[in-house]
N, CA, C and O atoms as CSV, one atom per row, in Angstrom:
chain,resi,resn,atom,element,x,y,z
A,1,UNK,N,N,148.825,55.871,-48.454
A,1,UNK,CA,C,149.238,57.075,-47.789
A,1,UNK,C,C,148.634,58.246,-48.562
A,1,UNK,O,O,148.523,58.208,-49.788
A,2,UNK,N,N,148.174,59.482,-47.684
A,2,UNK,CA,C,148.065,60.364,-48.266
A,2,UNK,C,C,148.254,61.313,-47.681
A,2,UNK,O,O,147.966,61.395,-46.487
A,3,UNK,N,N,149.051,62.769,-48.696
A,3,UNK,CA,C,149.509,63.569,-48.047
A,3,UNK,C,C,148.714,64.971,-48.627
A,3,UNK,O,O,148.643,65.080,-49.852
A,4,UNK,N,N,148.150,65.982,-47.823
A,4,UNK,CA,C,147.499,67.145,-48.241
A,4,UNK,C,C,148.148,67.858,-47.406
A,4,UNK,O,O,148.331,67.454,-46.258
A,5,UNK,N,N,148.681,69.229,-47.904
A,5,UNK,CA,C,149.341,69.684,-47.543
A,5,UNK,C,C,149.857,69.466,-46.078
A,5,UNK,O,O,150.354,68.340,-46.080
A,6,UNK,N,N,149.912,69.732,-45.475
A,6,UNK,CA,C,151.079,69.410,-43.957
A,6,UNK,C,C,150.461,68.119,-42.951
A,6,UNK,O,O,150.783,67.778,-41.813
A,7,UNK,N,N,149.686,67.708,-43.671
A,7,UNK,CA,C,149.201,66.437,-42.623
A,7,UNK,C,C,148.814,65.159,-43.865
A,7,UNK,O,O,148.468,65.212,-45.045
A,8,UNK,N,N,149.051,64.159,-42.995
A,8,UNK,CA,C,149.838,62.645,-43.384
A,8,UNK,C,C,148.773,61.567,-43.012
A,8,UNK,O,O,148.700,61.222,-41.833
A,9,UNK,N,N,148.247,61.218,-43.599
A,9,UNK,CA,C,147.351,60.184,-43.295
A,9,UNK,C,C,148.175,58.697,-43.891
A,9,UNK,O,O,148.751,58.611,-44.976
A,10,UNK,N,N,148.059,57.747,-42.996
A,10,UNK,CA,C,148.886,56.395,-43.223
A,10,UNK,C,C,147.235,55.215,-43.948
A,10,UNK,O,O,146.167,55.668,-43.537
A,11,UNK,N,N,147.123,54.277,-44.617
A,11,UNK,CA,C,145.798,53.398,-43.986
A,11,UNK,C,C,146.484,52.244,-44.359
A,11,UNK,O,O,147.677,52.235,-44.663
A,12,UNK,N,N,145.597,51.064,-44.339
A,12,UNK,CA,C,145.995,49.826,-44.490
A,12,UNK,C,C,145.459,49.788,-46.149
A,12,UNK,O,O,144.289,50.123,-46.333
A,13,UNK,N,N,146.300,49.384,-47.365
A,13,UNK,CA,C,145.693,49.118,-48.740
A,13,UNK,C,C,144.249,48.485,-48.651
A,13,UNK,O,O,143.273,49.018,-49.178
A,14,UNK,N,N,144.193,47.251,-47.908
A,14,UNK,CA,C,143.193,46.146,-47.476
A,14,UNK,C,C,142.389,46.560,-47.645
A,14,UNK,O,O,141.774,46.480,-48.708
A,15,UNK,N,N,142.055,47.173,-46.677
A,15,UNK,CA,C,140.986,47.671,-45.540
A,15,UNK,C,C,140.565,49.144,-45.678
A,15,UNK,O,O,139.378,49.430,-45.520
A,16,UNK,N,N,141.478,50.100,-45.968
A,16,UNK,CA,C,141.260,51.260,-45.924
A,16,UNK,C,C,141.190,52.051,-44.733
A,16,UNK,O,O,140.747,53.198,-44.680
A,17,UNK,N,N,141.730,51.266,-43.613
A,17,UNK,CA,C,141.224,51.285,-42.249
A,17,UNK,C,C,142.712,52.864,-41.625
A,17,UNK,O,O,143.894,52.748,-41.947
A,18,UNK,N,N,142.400,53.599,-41.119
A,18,UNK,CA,C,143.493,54.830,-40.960
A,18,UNK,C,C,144.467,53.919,-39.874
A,18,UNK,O,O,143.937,53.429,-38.877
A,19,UNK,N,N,146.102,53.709,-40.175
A,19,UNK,CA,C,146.586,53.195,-39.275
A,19,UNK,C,C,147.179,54.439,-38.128
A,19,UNK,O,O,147.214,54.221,-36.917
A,20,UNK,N,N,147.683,55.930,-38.840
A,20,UNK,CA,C,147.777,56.730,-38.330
A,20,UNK,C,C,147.981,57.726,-39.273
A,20,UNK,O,O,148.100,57.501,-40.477
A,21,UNK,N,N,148.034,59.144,-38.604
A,21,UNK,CA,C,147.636,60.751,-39.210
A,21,UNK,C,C,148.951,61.207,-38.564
A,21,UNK,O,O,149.313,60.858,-37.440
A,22,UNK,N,N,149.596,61.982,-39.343
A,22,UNK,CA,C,150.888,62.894,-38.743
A,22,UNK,C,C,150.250,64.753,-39.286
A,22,UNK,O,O,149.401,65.110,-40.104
A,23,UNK,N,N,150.969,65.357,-38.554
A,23,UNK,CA,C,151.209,66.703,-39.229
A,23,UNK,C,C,152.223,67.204,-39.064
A,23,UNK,O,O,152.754,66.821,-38.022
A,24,UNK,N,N,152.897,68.059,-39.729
A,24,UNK,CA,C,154.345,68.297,-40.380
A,24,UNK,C,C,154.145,69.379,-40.123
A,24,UNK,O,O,153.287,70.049,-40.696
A,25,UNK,N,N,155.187,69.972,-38.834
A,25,UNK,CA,C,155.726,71.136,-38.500
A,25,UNK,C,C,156.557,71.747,-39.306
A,25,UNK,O,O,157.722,71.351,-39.327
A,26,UNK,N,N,156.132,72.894,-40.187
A,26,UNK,CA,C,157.171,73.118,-41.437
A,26,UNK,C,C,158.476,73.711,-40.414
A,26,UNK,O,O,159.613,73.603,-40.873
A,27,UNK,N,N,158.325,74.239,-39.242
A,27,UNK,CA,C,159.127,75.466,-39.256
A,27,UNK,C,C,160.475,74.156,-38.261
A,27,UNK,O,O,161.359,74.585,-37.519
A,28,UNK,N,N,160.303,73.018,-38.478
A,28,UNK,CA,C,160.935,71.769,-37.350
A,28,UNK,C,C,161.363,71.124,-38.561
A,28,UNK,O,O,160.674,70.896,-39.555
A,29,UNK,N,N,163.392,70.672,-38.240
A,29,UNK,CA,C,164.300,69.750,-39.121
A,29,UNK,C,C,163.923,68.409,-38.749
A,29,UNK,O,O,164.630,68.033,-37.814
A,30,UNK,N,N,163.183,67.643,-39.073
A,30,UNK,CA,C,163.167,66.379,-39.237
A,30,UNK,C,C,164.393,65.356,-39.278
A,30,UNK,O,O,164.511,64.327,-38.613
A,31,UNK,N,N,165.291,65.895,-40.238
A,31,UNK,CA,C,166.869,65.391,-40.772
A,31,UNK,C,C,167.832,65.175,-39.661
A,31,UNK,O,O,168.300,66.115,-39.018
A,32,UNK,N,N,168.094,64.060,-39.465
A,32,UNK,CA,C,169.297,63.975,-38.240
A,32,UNK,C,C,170.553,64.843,-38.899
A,32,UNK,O,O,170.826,64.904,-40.098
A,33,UNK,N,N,171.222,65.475,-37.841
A,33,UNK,CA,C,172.589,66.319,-38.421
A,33,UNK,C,C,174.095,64.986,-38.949
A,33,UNK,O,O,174.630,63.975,-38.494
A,34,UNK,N,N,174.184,65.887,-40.146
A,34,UNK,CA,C,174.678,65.525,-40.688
A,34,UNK,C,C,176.625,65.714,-39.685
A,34,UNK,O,O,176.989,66.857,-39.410
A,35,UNK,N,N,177.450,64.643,-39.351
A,35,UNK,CA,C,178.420,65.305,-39.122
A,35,UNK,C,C,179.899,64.332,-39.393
A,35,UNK,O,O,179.957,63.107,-39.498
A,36,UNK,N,N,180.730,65.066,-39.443
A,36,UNK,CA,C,181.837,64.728,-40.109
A,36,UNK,C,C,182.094,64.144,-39.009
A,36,UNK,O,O,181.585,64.359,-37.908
A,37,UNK,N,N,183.308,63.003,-39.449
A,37,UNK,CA,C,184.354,62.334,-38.639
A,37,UNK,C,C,185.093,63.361,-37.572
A,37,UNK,O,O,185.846,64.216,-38.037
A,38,UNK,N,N,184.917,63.294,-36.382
A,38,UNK,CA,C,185.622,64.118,-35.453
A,38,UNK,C,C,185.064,64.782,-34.553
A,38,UNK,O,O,185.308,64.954,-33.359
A,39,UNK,N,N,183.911,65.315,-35.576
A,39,UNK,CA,C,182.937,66.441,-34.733
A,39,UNK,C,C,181.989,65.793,-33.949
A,39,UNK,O,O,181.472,64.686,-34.095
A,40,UNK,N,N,181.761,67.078,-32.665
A,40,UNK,CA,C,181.045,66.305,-31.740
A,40,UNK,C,C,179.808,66.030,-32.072
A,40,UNK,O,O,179.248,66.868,-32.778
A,41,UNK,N,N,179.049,64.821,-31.676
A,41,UNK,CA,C,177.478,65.301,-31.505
A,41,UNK,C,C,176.715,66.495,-30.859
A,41,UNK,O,O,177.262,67.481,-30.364
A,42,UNK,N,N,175.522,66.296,-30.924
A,42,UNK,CA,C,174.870,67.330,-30.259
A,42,UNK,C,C,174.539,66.701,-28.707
A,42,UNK,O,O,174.693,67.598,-27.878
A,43,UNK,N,N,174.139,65.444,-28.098
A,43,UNK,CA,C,174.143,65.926,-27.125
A,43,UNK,C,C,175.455,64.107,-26.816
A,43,UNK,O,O,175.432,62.968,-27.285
A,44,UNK,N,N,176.068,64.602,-26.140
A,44,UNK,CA,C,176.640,63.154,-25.154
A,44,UNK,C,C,176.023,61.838,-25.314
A,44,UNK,O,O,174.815,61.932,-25.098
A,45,UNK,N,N,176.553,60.088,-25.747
A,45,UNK,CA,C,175.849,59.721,-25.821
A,45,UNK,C,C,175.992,58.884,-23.848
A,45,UNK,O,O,176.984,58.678,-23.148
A,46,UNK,N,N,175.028,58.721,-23.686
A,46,UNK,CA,C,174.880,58.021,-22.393
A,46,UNK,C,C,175.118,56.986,-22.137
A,46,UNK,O,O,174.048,56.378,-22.097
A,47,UNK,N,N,176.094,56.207,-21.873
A,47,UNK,CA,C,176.958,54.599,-21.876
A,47,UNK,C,C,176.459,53.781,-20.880
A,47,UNK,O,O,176.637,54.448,-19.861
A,48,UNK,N,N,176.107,53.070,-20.662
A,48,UNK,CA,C,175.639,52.094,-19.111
A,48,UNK,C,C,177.181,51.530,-18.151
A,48,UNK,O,O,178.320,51.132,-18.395
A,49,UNK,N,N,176.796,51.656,-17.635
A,49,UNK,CA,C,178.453,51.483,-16.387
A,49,UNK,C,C,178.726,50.400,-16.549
A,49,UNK,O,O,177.744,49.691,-16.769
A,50,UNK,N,N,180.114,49.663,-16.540
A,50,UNK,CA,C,180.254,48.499,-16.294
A,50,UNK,C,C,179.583,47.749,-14.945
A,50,UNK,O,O,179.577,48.155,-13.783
A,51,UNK,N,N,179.078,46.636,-15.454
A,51,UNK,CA,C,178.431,45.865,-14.387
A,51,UNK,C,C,179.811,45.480,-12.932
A,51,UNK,O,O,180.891,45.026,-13.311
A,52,UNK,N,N,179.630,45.673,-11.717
A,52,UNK,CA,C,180.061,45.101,-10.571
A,52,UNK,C,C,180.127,43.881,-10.394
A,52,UNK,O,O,179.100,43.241,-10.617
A,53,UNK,N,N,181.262,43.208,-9.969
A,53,UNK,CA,C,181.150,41.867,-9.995
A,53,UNK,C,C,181.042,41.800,-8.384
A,53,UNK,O,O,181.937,42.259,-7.674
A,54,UNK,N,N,179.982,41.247,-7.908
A,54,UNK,CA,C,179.783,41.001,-6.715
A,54,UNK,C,C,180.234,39.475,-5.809
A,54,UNK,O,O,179.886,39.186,-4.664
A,55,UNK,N,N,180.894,38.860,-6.521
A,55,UNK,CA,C,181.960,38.015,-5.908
A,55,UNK,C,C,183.686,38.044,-5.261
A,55,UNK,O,O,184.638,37.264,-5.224
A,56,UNK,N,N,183.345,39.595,-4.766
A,56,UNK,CA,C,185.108,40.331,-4.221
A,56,UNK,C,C,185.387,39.524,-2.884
A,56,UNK,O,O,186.422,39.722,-2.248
C-alpha cells in the first residue's frame, strides 16, 4: 500500500500489480456514527415483510 497525500494506491506484494487507487475526500467522515444505547439511527433500518403463507 501506498499512501501520498490524499490518494491510496493498494498492489499485490507478488506482483506489484495495482489492485486499486482510492482518494480521500478530506472534507467527508468516513467513521460510522458513533451512538449510544437508545438513540436513534440516522436513517430507519428497512426489515423484509413477513413471508405470506399461501396455503389459506
Amino acid at each position: 500500500m501506498v499512501i501520498a497525500d490524499n490518494h491510496v494506491t493498494t498492489s499485490l506484494a507478488a506482483t506489484g500489480e495495482i489492485i486499486t487507487e482510492h482518494y480521500i475526500d478530506t472534507a467527508r467522515d468516513y467513521q460510522k456514527p458513533y451512538w449510544k444505547k437508545g438513540d436513534p439511527p440516522l436513517e430507519p433500518k428497512h426489515e423484509k415483510p413477513a413471508p405470506q403463507n399461501k396455503n389459506n
